[in-house]
N, C-alpha and C positions, 0 to 999 in steps of 0.2 A: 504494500500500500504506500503510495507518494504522499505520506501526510508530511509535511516540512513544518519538523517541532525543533527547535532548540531555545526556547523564550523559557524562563521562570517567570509566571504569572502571579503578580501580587495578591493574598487574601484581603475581604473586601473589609475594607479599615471600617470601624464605628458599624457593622452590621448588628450587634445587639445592643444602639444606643439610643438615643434620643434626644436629639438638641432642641428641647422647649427653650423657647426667647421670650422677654418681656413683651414685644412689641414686632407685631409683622404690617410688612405693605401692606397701603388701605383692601388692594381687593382678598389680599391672603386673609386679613383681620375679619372681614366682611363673611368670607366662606365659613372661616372657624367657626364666626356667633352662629352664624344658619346652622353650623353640624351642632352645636351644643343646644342649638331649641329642640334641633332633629331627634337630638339623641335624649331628651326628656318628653318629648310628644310618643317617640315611638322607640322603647326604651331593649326591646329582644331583639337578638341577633338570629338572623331565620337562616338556612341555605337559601338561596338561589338556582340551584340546578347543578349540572355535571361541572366540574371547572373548566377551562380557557386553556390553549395553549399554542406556547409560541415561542419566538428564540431572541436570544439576547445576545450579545457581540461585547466580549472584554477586549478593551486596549488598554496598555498600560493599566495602572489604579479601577479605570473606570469604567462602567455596566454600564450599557445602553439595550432596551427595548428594540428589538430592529423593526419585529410586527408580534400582533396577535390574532386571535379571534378563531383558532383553530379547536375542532372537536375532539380531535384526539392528537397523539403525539405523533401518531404515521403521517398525518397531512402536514405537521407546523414541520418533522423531517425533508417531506415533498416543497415548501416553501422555502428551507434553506438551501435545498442541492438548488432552485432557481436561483435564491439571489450568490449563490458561488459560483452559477455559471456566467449570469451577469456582470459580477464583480468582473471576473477572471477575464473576458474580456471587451469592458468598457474604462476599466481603473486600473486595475491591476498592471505593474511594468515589470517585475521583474519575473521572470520565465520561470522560475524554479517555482514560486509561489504561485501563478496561473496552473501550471500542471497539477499543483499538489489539489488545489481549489479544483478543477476540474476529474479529477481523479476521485475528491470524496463523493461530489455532486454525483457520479456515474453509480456509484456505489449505494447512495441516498436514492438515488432515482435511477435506475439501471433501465434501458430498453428493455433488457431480456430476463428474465430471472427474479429473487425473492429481492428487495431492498434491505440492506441491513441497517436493522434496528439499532441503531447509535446513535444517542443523544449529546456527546461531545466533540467536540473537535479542535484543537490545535495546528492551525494553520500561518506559517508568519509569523507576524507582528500580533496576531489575533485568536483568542479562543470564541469559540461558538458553543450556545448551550440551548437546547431547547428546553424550554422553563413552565411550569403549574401557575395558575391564576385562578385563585381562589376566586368565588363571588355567592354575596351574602346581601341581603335586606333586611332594613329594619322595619320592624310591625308594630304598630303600638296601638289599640281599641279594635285588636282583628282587621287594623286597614293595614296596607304594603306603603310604604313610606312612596310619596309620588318626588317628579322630578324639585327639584330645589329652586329659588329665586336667584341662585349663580349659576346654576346650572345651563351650559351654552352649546352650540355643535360645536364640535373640536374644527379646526379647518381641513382644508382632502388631506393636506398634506402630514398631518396629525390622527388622522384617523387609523385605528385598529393600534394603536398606542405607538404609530412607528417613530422611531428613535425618541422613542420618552426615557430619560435618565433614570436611572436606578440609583439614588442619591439616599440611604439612610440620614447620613447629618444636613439635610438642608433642614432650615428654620421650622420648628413645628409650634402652633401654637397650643394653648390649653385642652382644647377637644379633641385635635387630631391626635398630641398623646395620649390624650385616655383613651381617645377611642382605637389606638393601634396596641395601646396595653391590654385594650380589653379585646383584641383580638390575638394576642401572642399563645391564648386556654383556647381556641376556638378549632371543635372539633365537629364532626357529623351528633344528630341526634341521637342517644345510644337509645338501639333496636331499630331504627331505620336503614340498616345499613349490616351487609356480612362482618364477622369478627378482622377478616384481615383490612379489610377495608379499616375501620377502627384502629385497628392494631397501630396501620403505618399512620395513621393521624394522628396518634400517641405518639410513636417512636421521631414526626417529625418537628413537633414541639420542642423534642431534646435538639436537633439536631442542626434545625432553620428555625431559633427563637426569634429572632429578628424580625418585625412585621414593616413594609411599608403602605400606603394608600394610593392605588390609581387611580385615575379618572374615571365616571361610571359607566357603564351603557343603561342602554332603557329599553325595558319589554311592555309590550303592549297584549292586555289580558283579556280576555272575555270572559263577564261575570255573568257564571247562570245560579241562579239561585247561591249556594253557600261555595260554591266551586268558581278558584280563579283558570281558567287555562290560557297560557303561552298560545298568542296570534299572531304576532309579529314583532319589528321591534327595529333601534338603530343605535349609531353611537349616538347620537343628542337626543334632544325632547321635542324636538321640529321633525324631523329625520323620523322618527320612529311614528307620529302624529302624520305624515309627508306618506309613511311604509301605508298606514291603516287606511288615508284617503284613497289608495291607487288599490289596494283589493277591490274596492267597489267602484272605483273608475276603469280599470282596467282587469287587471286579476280574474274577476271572478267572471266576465265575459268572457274571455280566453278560457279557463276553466270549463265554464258551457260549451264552448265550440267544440272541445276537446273531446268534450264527450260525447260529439255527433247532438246535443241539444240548446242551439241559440238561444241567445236570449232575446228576446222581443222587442223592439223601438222600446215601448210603455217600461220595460225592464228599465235595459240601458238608461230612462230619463231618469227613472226612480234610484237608481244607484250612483248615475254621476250626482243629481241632488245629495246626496248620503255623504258621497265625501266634498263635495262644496261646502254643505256643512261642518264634516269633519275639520277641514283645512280652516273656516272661520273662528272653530272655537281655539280659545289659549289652553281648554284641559284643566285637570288633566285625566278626567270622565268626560265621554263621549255618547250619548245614545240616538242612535239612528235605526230606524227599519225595525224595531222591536226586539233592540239588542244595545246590550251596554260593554263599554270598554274602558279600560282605563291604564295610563301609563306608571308605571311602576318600576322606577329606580335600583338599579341593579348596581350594588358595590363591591370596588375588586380591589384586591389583594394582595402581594405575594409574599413571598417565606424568604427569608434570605438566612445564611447559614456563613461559617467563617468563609466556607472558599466562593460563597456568592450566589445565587439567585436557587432555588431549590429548584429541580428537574422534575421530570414525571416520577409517578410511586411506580413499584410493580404492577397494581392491582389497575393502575390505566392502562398499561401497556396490553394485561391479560384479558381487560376487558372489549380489545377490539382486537384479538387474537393476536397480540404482538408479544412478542419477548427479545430481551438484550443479549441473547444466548447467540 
């Protein structure tokens, strides 16, 4: 294998620390109070679904987010062998380091054959890791905590958290450390979940105590009676609001054709009306056509540990038939 390893990669300094400051920029100041009313209105820590996964790029000292928003660790794998092949040759100058980039990527993504399951790499000047993203909501009167009054779309070029800093000591203010302390014990609901599943969310407590906070996403829910279900959803709270108007402007006609049964002029008015209205309202309840929705704040996480960002468990890999063997 052409991996071009000779770097010692620094451990990631201040990974179980937390620089709370007196006083943070107006808009950081601003976030915090919102999290600390957030976090007394809606005071439990819920899951949110399977976790996120994606890869992270060490240079020197520093952990960068490349991208996220993968279901399992085989696709965020399938996302690095691109951007290795990318790199390797639009940036990349020196030849030895192209080959090596090129070489893993065939390996991670091969034409022919199984891809193997590897979630590190040592390339360069650069290690690669494909990385867990926790995500959790807060509930507080049986509601799902909705988007927040800071809460913005990220820009394209920020979206799926690409090159978000993996920075433990940047300034924290009051809420974000409690609220990253009180997620350092934060595990699955015990009896919701197989023993080993459990097991390794124990074992990574010891392991990756370090918690940071990233930007959220947002699910959009359909409530029937006492049942929320996952409809749609985006990184922001426009985006995800933008997702729910085009089911019924678009989507769900597509939908009917598919199935060999159009839908009728009288349909189509009565749906594009639906999300007209969708798109008019600010949210973050929507009811249209004899159905209610609502968007719902999704908060993510990651584990950091002394060598840096936690990786996938076993028990992800085992669950989409992957293994690091």
């Amino acid at each position: 294998m052409s991996e071009h390893v000779g770097m010692t990669f620094p451990l990631m300094r201040g990974y179980d620390k937390i620089n709370l400051v007196a006083e943070l920029d107006p808009v950081s100041a601003a976030r915090d109070t919102e999290l600390g009313e957030r976090m007394a209105a809606h005071p439990k820590l819920f899951p949110a679904g399977s976790p996120d996964f994606g890869f992270a790029i060490q240079t020197g000292p520093s952990w960068r987010i490349a991208t996220s928003g993968g279901s399992d660790p085989a696709g965020s794998r399938t996302a690095l062998a691109s951007h290795l092949r990318r790199t390797a040759k639009q940036q990349e100058k020196d030849p030895e380091v192209q080959r090596a980039m090129l070489a893993a990527a065939d390996r991670l993504d091969p034409e022919d054959g199984r891809p193997l399951a590897k979630d590190e790499w040592e390339i360069g000047d650069k290690r690669y890791r494909v990385i867990r993203i926790e995500k959790y909501t807060l509930i507080g009167g049986g509601v799902m905590e909705p988007p927040r009054a800071t809460d913005a779309d990220p820009p394209r070029e920020a979206q799926l958290l690409n090159d978000h800093p993996i920075d433990p000591l940047a300034p924290a203010g009051h809420w974000e450390a409690q609220m990253r302390l009180n997620l350092i014990g934060y595990q699955p609901i015990p009896g919701t979940v197989p023993d080993q599943i459990q097991a390794e969310a124990r074992h990574a407590i010891r392991t990756h105590p370090g918690v940071i906070l990233l930007p959220p996403s947002f699910t959009v829910v359909e409530i029937e009676g006492d049942a929320w279900k996952p409809f749609t959803g985006g990184e922001g709270p426009d985006q995800a609001r933008h997702h729910l108007a085009m089911h019924f402007s678009e989507d769900w006609a597509r939908f009917r054709e598919f199935q060999g049964n159009p839908p009728t002029p009288a349909e189509r008015a009565e749906w594009a009306e639906a999300a007209k209205q969708i798109e008019a309202t600010n949210g973050p309840e929507y009811a249209v056509l004899g159905r209610r929705f609502r968007i719902v704040r999704v908060s993510r996480f990651l584990r950091l540990g002394r060598d840096g960002p936690e990786g996938p468990r076993p028990s992800d890999q085992e669950r989409y038939g992957w293994n690091n063997e």
